[in-house]
C-alpha positions, 0 to 999 in steps of 0.5 A, spaced: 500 500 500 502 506 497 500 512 501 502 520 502 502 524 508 501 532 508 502 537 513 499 543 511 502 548 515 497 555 513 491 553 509 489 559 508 496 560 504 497 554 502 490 550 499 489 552 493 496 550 491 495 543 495 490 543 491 491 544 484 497 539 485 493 533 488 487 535 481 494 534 477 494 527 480 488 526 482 487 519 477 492 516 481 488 517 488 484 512 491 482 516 498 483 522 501 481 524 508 483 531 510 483 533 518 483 540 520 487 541 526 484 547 528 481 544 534 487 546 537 488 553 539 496 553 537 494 550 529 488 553 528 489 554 521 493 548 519 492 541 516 492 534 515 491 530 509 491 522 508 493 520 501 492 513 499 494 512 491 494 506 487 497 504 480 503 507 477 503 513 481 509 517 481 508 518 487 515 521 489 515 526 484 508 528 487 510 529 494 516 534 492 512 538 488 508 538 494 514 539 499 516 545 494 510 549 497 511 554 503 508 551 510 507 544 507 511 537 508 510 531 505 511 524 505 511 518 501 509 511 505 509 503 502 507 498 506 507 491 504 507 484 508 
């Protein structure tokens, strides 16, 4: 299982850029749960999104375009048994 982890840092700023990259392939992405942190007083206006992908994805090259944001990390994840 493929999977990407997205910290968004400042939702404001940065959501539409996330956004116009996870559209770019969006193909590839099976499912997608986004979390607002703004539950917690000291991030009110940062995020979270699960990513899991599936066929050929390039998800390496998606995670630096994503990483390339201001405020955003991300992280590519495979797990096998």
């Amino acid at each position: 299982m493929k999977a990407v982890l997205v910290l968004i840092g400042d939702r404001l700023d940065s959501a539409v850029k996330v956004q116009e990259i996870l559209t770019k392939y969006g193909d590839y992405i099976r499912t997608r749960l986004g979390l607002n942190l703004g539950l917690c007083e000291n991030e009110r206006n940062s995020g979270f999104l699960f990513l899991e992908v599936c066929g050929e994805m390039p998800v390496n090259q998606m995670c630096e375009e994503l990483n390339s944001i201001g405020n955003v990390k991300a992280q590519c994840v495979e797990l096998t048994l």
